[in-house]
C-alpha positions as CSV (number, residue, x, y, z in Angstrom):
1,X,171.6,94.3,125.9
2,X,170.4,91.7,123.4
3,X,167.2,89.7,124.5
4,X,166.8,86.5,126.7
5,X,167.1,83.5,125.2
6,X,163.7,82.4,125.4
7,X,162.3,85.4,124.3
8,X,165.1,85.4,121.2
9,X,163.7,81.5,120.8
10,X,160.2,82.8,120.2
11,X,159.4,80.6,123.7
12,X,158.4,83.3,126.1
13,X,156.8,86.3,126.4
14,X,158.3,88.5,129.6
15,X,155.9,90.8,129.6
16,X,152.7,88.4,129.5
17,X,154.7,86.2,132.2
18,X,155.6,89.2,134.5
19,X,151.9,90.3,134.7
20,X,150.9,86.8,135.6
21,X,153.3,86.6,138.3
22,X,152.2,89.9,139.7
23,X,148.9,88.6,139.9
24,X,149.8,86.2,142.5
25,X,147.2,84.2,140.7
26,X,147.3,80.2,139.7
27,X,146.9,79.7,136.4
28,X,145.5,76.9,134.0
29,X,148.8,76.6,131.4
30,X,147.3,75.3,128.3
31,X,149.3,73.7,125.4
32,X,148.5,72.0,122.4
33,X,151.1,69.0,120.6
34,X,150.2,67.1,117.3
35,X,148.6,64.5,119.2
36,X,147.4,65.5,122.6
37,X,146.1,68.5,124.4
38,X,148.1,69.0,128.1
39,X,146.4,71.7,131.0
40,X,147.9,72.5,134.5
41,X,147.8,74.6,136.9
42,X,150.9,76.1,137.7
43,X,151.9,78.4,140.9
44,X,154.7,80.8,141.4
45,X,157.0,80.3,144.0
46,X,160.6,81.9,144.9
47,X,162.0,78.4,143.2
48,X,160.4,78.2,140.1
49,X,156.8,77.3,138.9
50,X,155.1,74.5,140.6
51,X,152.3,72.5,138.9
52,X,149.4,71.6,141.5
53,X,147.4,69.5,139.0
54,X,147.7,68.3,135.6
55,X,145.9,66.4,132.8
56,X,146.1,65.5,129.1
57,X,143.9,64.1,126.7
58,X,145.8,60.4,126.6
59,X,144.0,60.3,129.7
60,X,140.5,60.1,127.9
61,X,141.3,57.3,126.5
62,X,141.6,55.1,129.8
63,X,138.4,56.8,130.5
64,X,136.9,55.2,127.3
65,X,137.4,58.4,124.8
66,X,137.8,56.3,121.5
67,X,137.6,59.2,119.1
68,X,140.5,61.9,118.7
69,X,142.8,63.5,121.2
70,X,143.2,66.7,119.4
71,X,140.0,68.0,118.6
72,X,137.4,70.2,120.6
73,X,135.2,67.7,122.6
74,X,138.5,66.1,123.8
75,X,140.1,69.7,124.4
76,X,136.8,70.4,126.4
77,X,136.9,66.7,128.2
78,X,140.5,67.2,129.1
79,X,139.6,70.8,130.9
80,X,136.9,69.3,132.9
81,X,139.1,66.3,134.0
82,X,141.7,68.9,135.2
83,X,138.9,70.6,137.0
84,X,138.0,67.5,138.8
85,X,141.5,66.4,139.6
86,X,141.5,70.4,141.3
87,X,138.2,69.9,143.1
88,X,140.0,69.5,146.4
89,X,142.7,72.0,145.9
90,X,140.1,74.8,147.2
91,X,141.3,77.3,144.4
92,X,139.6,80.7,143.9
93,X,140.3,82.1,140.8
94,X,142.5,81.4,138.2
95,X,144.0,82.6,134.8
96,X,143.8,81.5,131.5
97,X,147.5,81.3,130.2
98,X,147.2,80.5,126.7
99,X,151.4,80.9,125.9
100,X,152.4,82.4,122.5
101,X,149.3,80.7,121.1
102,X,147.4,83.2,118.9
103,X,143.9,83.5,120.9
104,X,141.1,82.5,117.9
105,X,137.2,82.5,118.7
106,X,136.2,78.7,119.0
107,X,139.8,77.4,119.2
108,X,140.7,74.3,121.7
109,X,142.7,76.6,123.9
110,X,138.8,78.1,125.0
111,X,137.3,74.5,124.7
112,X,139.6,73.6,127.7
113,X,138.5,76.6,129.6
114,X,135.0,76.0,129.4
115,X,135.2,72.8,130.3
116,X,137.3,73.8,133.4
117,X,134.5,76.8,134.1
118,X,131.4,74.1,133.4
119,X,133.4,71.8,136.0
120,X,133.1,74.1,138.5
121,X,137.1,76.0,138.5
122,X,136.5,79.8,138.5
123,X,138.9,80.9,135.3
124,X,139.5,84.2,134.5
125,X,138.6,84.5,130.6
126,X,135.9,86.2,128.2
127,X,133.2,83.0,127.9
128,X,132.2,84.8,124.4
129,X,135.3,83.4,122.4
130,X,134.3,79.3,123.7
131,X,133.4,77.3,121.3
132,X,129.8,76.7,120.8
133,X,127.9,73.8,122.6
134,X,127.3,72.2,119.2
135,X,131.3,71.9,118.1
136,X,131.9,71.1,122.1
137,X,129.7,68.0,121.6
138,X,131.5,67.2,118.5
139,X,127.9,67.4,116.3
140,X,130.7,68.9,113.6
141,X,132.5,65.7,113.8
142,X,129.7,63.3,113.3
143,X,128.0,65.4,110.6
144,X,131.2,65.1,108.5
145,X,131.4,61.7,109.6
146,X,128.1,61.1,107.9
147,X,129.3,62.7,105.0
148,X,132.6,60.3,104.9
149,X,131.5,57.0,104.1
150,X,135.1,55.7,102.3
151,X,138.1,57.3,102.6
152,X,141.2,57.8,105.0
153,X,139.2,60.1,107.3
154,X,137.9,57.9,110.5
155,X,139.8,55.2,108.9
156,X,141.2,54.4,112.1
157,X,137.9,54.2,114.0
158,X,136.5,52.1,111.4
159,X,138.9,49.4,111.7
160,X,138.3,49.5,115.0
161,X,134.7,48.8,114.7
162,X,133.5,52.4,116.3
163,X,130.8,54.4,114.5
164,X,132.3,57.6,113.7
165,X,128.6,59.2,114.1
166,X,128.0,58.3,117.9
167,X,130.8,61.1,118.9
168,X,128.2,62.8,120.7
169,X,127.0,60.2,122.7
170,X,129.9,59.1,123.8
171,X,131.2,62.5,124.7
172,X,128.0,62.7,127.0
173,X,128.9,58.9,128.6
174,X,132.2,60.2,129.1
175,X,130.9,63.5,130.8
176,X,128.4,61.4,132.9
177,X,131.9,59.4,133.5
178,X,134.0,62.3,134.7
179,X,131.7,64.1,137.0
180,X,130.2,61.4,138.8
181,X,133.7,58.9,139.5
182,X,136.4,60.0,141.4
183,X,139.8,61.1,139.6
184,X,143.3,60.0,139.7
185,X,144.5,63.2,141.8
186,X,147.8,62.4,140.6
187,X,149.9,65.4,138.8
């Protein structure tokens, strides 16, 4: 019997799927594009998955996000949005479904589950691989900022008239933002 088409399309793994299914446990599906970071979390049900919540990182950027949408602090930002958006949902615990990503101490993926855990959803992963508080913040980001004065890097934040090195306070603002207003509970 040759294998499922997803599995031969390097899209799915069975095994990985068929535990979290026997869990009969929701769980935050986390997936990173070129430009944005996407989170939900998905139930199973006789029909198919069914996503409860959602968010993405284009969503920080309504919130006032001006920096990237692909780097930690926004990875961390977009788990504590979906977090919020879940507050009402009355979830227990949930899993950390990281796909056919290969898991990396400090990598997005983990960025997104902090935020979720720090945001008050209960997910199921080893807090030791999270990025540390300094890289969440983006203090990396304005430190090589600093270091950046000409050049195409933060080119794009320069014509828009944005300091580069004030990443970290307006990650804060933006936190401040999220916990304290209420959501779009939209999907």
């Amino acid at each position: 019997m040759s294998p499922l088409r997803r599995r031969r399309e390097g899209l799915t793994d069975y095994r990985k799927r068929k535990k979290f299914i026997q869990s009969r446990l929701p769980r935050v599906v986390c997936r990173i594009s070129n430009k944005y970071i996407t989170a939900a979390i998905v139930t199973v049900d006789q029909k198919g998955d069914k996503t409860i919540a959602s968010a993405t990182s284009k969503e920080l950027s309504d919130l006032g996000w001006h920096f990237g949408l692909n780097n930690v602090p926004a990875s961390y930002l977009t788990g504590c949005l979906l977090a919020k958006k879940a507050s009402s949902l009355n979830l227990g615990e949930v899993i950390l479904d990281i796909g056919l990503y290969t898991p990396t101490k400090g990598n997005r993926l983990f960025a997104l589950a902090k935020g979720c855990v720090d945001s008050g959803l209960k997910v199921l992963f080893n807090e030791s691989v999270a990025p540390s508080e300094e890289r969440i913040r983006g203090d990396h980001l304005a430190e090589f900022a600093g270091s950046q004065q000409t050049g195409v890097a933060f080119s794009r934040l320069r014509g828009a008239s944005v300091n580069p090195k004030l990443i970290t306070e307006e990650f804060n603002s933006l936190m401040a933002t999220i916990k304290g207003s209420e959501v779009s509970k939209r999907v």
